[in-house]
C-alpha positions in Angstrom: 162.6 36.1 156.5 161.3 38.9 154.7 160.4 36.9 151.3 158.3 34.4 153.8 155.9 37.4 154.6 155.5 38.3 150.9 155.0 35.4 149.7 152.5 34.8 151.5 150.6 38.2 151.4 150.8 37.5 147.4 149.0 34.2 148.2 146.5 35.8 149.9 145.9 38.6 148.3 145.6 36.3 144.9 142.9 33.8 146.2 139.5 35.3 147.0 138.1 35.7 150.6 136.5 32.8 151.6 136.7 29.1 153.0 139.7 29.2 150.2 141.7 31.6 152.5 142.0 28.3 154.8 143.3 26.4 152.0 145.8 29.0 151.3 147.2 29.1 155.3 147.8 25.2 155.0 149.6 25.7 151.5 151.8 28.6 153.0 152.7 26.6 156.1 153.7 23.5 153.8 155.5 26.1 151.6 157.3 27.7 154.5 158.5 24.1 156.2 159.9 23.2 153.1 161.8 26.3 152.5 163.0 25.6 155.6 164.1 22.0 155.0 165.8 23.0 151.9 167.8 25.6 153.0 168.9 23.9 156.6 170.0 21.0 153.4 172.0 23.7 151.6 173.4 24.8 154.9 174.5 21.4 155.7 176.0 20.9 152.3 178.4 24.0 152.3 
């Protein structure tokens, strides 16, 4: 859960305030369901 926050404040903070910072909260949320996706698949798979 932890590594979700950073990763995101590191997104952030690396693109430059602006109508990019919208871009960036899409990416993140895509970026963040997939995570997800992949590790409920590894759960499943152990």
């Amino acid at each position: 859960m932890s590594s979700l926050s950073e990763t995101q404040r590191r997104s952030s903070e690396t693109k430059p305030e602006g109508s990019s910072v919208k871009a960036t909260h899409s990416e993140t949320k895509q970026e963040v369901l997939a995570r997800r996706a992949f590790n409920a698949a590894s759960r499943t798979r152990r």
